[in-house]
N, C-alpha and C positions, 0 to 999 in steps of 0.2 A: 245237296246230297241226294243222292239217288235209290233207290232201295232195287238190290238184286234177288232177281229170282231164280237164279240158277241151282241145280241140286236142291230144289223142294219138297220135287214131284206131292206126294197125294196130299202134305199142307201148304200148297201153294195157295190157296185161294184163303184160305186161313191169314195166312202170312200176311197176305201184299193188304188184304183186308185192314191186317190190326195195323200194317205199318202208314195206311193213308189216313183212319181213324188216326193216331199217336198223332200226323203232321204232317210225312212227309208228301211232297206234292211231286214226286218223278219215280218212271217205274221203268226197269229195264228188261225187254225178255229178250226172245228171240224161237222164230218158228224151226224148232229142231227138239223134237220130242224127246232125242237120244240124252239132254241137259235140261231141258226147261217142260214144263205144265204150261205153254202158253195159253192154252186151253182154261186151264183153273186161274190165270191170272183175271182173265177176261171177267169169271165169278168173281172173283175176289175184286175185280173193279165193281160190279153190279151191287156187288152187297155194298161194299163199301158205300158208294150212290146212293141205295136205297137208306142210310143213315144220313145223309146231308150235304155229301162230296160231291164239289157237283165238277161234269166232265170237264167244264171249259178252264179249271184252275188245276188240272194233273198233266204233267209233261209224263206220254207215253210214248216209249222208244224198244222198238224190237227191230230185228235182224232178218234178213236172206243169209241163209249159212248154205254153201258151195257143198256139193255134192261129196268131198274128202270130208265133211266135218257132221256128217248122216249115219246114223242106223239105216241101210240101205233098205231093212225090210220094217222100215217106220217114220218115213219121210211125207214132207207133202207133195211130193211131186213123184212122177218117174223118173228110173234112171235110162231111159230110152228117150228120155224130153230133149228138145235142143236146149243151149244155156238160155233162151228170155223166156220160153215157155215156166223154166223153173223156178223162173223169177216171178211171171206172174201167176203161177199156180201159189206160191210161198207168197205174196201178197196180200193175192184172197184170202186166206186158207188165215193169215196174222188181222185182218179184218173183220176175219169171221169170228175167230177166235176172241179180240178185244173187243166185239159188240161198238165197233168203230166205223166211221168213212173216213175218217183221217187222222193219221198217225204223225205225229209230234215232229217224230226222227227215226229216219230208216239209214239201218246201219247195213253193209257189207260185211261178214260175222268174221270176213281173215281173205286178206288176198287169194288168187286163184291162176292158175295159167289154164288156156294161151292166155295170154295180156290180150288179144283181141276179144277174148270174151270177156273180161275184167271190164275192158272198155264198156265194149256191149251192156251190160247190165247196166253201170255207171250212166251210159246214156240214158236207157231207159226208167232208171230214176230221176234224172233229172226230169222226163216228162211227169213225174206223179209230182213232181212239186210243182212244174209249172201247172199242169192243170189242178192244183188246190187239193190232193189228197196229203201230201206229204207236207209238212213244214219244213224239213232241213235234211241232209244228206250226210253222210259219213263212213267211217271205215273203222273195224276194231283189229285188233291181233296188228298191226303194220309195226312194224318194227325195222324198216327198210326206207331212208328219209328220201335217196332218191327216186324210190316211188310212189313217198305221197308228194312228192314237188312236182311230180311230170303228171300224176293224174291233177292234183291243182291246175296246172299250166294249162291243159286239155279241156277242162269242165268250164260251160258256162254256169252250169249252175256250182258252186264252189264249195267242196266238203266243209262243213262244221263243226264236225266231230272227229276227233281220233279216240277211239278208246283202247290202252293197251292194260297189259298186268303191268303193274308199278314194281318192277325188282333189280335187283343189282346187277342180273347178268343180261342186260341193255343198259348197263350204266344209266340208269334211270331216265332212261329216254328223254337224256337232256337236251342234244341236240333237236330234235323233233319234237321237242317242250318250247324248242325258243324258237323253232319257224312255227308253231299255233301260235305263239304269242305274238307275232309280228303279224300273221294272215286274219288275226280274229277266229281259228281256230279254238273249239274249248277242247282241252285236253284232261278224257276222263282215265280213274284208275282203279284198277280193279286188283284185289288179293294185295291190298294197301296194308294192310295187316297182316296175312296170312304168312306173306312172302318178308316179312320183314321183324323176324323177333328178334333179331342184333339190335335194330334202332330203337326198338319199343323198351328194350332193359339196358339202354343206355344212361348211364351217370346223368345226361344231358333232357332226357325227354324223363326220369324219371323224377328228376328234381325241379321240375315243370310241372309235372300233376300233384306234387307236394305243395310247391306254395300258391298254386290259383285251386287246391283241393276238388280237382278234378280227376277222372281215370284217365288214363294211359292212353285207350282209345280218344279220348275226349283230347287229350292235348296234339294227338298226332294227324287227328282228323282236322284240329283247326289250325295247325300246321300247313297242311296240305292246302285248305284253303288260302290261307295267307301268299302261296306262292302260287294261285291261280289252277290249281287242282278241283277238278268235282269230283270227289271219289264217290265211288259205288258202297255201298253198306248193305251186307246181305245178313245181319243179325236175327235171329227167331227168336230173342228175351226181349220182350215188354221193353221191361226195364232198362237194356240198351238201346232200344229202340227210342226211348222220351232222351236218355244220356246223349245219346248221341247228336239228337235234332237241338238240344241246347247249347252247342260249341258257339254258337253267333251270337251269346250271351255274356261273352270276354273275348279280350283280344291279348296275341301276344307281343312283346314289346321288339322293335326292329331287333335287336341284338340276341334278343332268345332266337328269332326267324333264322339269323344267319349264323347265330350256333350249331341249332339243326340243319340247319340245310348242308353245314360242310362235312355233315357224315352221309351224305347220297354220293 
């Protein structure tokens, strides 16, 4: 599981602080100041450190977000930049920010036209993993399977990440859930809750946190798991924060799996 930081702003470093203290070891930003404190994440990494965390056991993952997805007058870059200069200004700028020289996983924050500069970027991430800043590569917002197949087909270096919103209106991006499952793709999801309070007060998921007496949250997040999901979890209570990280402390039985699963 992941902990997001999106819509924190000024307890962000609070936040990702108490959520790496509680357990968890993956943190998700992304350099676009108009949604994310990447800035205070980077605090909230240090402090966290400074109690015991040490860097080499936290998977950090932040984003290039494309110029549509800017406070144009609170970006890291110019809007006068060509597309790679934006890229590597938004590099530094998420380096500088995590008190990093190498970042986990650099995501693409949502496709972009032309496709030649989609590429563009793409290529030139692939050079920050070859040369050892980056660990893995990806894309969020895609919700368009013929073009994570053709940027697949194209990239030596090979996306690892999709990260979309998990909701019903991309029928739950089943399709593009079963070509990551076949490419070694992790396929992450976001507003797995938010977007889903018909499944959460289902007959089915609620009589699942009755007999393994767990929350709601608790049986849907290890749900998710079960069918090869990382979901993101951006909670600010303590308290869901320890609930949550103990989902991998029961399993649910095949037939509960595919109870739930045939209301997606």
């Amino acid at each position: 599981m992941i902990y997001g930081t999106a819509w924190k702003k000024e307890e962000t470093s609070k936040l990702v602080e108490q959520a790496l203290v509680c357990g968890f070891k993956a943190v998700d930003t992304a350099c676009q100041p108009k949604h994310y404190r990447e800035d205070l994440v980077g605090v909230g990494l240090e402090n966290a450190y400074k109690k015991g965390i040490k860097r080499e056991d936290i998977f950090i993952q932040t984003k290039f977000t494309p110029i549509n997805g800017q406070d144009e007058n609170n970006m890291p870059y110019l809007a006068s930049d060509d597309i790679l200069t934006q890229l590597e200004k938004s590099f530094m700028k998420s380096k500088e920010n995590l008190k990093t020289d190498f970042i986990d996983s650099y995501l693409v924050h949502s496709p972009f036209g032309p496709i030649e500069d989609l590429i563009k970027v793409f290529k030139t991430m692939e050079e920050f993993v070859q040369c050892g800043q980056v660990g893995q590569i990806g894309i969020s917002n895609c919700y368009d399977l013929n073009l994570l197949i053709y940027l697949y087909n194209i990239l030596e270096v090979k996306p690892k990440v999709v990260q979309n919103r998990f909701y019903k209106d991309s029928d739950y991006d089943k399709q593009i859930r079963e070509f990551c499952r076949q490419k070694d793709i992790t396929y992450q999801s976001f507003w797995s809750l938010t977007a889903n309070p018909h499944l959460l007060s289902s007959i089915e998921v609620q009589s699942l946190a009755i007999k393994y007496n767990k929350t709601v949250p608790q049986i849907f997040y290890r749900f998710l798991k079960h069918i090869g999901i990382t979901p993101l979890n951006g909670t600010t209570s303590k308290k869901h924060v320890e609930e949550d990280l103990d989902i991998l402390n029961f399993k649910l039985e095949d037939e509960e799996i595919r109870q739930v699963n045939a209301l997606l």
